[in-house]
Structure formats: C-alpha cells, structure tokens
C-alpha positions in Angstrom: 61.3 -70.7 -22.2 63.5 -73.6 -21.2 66.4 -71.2 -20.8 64.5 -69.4 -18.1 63.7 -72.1 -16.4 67.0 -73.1 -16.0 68.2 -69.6 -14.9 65.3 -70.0 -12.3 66.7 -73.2 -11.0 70.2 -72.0 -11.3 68.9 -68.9 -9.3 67.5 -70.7 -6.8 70.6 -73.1 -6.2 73.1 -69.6 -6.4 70.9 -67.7 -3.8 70.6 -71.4 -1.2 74.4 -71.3 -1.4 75.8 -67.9 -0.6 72.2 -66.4 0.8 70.2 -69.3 2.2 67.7 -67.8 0.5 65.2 -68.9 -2.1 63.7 -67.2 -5.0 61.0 -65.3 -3.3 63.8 -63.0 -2.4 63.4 -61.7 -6.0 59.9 -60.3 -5.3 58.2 -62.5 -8.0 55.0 -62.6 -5.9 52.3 -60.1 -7.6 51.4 -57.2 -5.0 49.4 -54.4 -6.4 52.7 -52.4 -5.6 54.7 -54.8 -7.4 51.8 -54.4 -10.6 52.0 -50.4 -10.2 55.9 -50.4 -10.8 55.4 -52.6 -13.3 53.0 -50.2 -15.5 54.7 -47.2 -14.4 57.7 -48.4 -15.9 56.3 -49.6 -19.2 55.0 -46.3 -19.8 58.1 -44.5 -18.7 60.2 -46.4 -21.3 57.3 -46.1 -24.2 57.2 -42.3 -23.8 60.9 -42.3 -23.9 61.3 -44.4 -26.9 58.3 -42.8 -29.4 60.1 -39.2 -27.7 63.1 -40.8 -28.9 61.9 -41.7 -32.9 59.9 -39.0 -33.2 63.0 -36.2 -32.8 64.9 -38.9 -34.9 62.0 -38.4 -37.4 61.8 -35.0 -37.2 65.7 -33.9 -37.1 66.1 -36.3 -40.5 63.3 -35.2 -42.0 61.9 -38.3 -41.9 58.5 -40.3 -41.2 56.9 -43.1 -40.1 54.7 -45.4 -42.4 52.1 -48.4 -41.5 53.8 -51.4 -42.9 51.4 -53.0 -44.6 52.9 -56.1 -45.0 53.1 -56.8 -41.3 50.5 -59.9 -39.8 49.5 -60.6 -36.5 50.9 -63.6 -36.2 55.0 -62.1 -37.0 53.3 -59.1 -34.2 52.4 -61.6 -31.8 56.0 -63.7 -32.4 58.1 -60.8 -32.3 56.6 -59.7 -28.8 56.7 -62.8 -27.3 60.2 -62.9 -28.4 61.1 -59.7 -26.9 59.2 -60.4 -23.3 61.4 -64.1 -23.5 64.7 -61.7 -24.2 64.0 -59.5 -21.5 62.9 -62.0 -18.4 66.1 -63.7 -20.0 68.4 -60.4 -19.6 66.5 -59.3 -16.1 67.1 -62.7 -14.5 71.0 -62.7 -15.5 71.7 -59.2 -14.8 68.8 -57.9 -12.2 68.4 -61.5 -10.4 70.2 -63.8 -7.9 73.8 -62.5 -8.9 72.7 -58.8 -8.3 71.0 -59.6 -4.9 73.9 -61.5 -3.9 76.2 -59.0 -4.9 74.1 -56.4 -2.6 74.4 -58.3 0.5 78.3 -58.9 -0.6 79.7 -55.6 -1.6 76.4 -53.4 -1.0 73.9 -51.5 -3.2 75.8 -48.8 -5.2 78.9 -51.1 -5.7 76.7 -53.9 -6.9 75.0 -52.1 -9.3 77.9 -50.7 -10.8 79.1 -54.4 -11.2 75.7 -54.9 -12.9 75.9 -52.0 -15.0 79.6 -52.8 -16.5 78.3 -56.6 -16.7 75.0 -55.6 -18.7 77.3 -53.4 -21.3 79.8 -55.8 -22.0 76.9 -58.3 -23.0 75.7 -55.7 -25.5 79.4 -55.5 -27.1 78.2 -59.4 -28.3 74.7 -58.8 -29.0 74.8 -55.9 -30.7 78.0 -57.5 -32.3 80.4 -54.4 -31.8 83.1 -56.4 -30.2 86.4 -55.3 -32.1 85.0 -51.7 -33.2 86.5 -49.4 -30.6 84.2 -45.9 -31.5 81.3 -48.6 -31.1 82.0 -49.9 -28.2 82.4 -47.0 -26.3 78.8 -45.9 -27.5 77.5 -48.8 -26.4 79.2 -49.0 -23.4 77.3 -45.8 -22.2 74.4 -46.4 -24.0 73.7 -49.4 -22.1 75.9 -49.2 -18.3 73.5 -46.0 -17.3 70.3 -47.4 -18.3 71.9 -50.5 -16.4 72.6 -48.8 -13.5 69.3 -47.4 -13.3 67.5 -50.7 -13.9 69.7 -52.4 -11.0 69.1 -49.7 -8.5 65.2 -50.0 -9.9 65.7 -53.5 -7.8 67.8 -52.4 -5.3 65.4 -50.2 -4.2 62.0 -52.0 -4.9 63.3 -55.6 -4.0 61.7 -56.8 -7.0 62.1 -57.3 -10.8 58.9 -55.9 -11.5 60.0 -52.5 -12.5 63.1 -53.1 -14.1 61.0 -55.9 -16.4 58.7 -53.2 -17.3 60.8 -50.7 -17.9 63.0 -53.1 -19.8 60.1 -54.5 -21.7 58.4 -51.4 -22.7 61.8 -50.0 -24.2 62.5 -53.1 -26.3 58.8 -53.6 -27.9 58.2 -50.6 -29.2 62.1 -50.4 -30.1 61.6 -53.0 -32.4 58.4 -54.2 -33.2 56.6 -50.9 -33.3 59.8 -49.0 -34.8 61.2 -52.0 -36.8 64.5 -51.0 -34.8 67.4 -54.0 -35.0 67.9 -56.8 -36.7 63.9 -58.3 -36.0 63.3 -57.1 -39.5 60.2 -54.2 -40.5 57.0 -54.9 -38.4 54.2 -52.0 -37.6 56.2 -48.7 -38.7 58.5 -48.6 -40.9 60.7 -44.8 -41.9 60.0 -43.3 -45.3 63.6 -42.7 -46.1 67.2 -43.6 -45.3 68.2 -40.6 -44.1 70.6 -40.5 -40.8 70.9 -37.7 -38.2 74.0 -35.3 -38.6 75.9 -32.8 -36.3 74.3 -31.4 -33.2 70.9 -33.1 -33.9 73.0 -36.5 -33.6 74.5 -35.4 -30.8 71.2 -34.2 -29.1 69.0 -37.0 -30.1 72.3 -39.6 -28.8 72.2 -37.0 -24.7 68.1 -38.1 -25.0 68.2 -41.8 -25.8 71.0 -42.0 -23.0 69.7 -39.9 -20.3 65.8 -39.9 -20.5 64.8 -42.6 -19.3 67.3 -43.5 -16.4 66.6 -39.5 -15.0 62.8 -41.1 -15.1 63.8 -44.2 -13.2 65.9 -42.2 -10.8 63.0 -39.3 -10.4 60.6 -42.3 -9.4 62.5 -44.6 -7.2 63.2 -41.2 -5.2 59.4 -40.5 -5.3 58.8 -44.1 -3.6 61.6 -43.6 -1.3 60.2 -40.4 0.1 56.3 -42.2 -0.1 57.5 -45.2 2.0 59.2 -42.7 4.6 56.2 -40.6 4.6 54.6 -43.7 5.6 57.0 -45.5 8.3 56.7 -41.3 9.8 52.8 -41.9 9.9 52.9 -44.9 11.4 
C-alpha cells in the first residue's frame, strides 16, 4: 500500500507540472457510472477467463478439482495481493503518464505508447526477458489487452473500468485457477497435460482476443449511449 501512495503523490506532482491538473482528472470520484463500468468490466474479464480454462480443460482432457487444502485466510491474502498488483499496474500504465500523454500526442497514439509500455513490463514479470519465442507471445498477449484497457480510460476518463476489467482477469487467473507463480488456491487441474496443435493455437486466438473485442464492443455501446443522449438533449 505504501507503493501506491507514492505513485498517487508522484501522480499528482507529474499531472501539476505538465497538466496543471490534479488527481481528480483520473476520475477516482465514485459515480454510479463510474460503479457500472466497474462491474461490467469485472464480469467481462471473469467470463473470459473461466471461457478461457474451461476450453483449456476440455481440449487437454483435463479438469478442475476443489483444493482442499486451501484456507481463507491464503484466499483472503492472495486477493488482496492481486487488487494491490493491479491499482499498482493501472496507476503506472492507465494513470497520470497516460492522460498526459493524451493531451501530448493524443488518444490513439497514447495508447499505443501505453500498450508497448504495459508489454515490455510483462517481459520482467513474467520473467521472459532473454527468450525470444516468449517474448513475442507475450508481447501480444499483453499490448492488445493493453490497448484495450488504455482506450477503456481514454474513453471513460476514469480507471474504473480498466481496474475492473484488470481485476477480474487476474483473480480468478490465479487464485480461483491457481494460474502463476501464487501457488494452488481454490481449483487446482487433475493432470499435467498441455494443449497441442490447433487446440493451442485456438485456445492462444481466445485468451488474446476475447476480452479486448468485449472492451471495444462496450466502450462503442457508451459512445453511441452518450450521443444518444447529448442528441436528446
């Protein structure tokens, strides 16, 4: 929690100096809109993911088992962990640099900035610096759900959906899926086996596509709403 803190105050010095603006620029302030995005993107990225497993699953032939072994407490931990990850991620890649970089170079630019930015992170975390075939997969993987996350605040001029989408993908990722390096918590698979051939290949299209096509479908949906709106009025 500290290291947010001091991204928030490091945000707030970063947006006085090039923007003159202060934090409220990141659209922290709750608004049932605000709170809407937020749940719709949480259960956009939680369909996507147990989508995701279960053709994992079934392609393998594989299956998911209740660990047993699991508390509440290493639940509880792990969770927290992942919500302190991902305000940590969202503030760095979603926060005062990207709204800065919108009013400097403009939307599409500065979310491909964010994009490349986010992916190149992932090289480290997921520790597949040095492992060309790797990288590349990762690079994808993570600069179009990137993308999609950045315009998600671009377009809403908040971090409210791109926190719940985020959010939503890594919890059940790894603490309902035991995906990572978090160690087994609720499910855990039956068997080792890994996806071969067109399966792979099918299952890899899914995880990269689904749930920035979702993002995309629903910022246009608020786009046309809001004009609907603005016509009305």
């Amino acid at each position: 929690m500290v290291g947010i803190l001091v991204e928030l105050v490091v945000s707030w010095l970063l947006l006085w100096f090039f923007t003159k603006k202060d934090l409220s620029v990141l659209g922290f302030s709750p608004t049932k809109s605000r709170i809407t995005t937020l749940g719709v993107g949480f259960l956009f990225a939680v369909s996507c993911c147990i989508m995701h497993q279960l053709m994992t699953a079934i392609f393998a032939n594989n299956s998911w088992i209740l660990n047993k072994q699991v508390s509440a407490e290493t639940i509880l931990e792990r969770s927290r962990w992942n919500l302190v990850s991902v305000l940590y991620e969202e503030l760095i890649f979603r926060g005062a640099l990207l709204y800065i970089a919108i009013k400097k170079i403009g939307i599409t630019k500065a979310c491909v900035f964010s994009a490349i930015c986010f992916s190149i992170y992932h090289w480290f975390t997921f520790n597949v610096f040095g492992n060309p075939f790797m990288m590349v997969i990762t690079f994808l993987m993570t600069a179009i759900v990137g993308f999609s996350w950045a315009l998600a605040f671009a377009k809403t001029k908040s971090l409210y959906l791109s926190i719940g989408l985020h959010f939503g993908w890594n919890l059940f990722n790894t603490v309902v899926f035991s995906k990572g390096t978090s160690g087994q918590t609720i499910f855990v698979r039956m068997n080792d086996n890994q996806l071969q051939g067109l399966s792979s290949l099918l299952v890899f299209i899914f995880q990269v596509f689904a749930l920035p096509l979702l993002t995309f479908w629903y910022l246009d949906r608020l786009s046309k709403k809001q004009k609907l709106g603005i016509n009305k009025e």
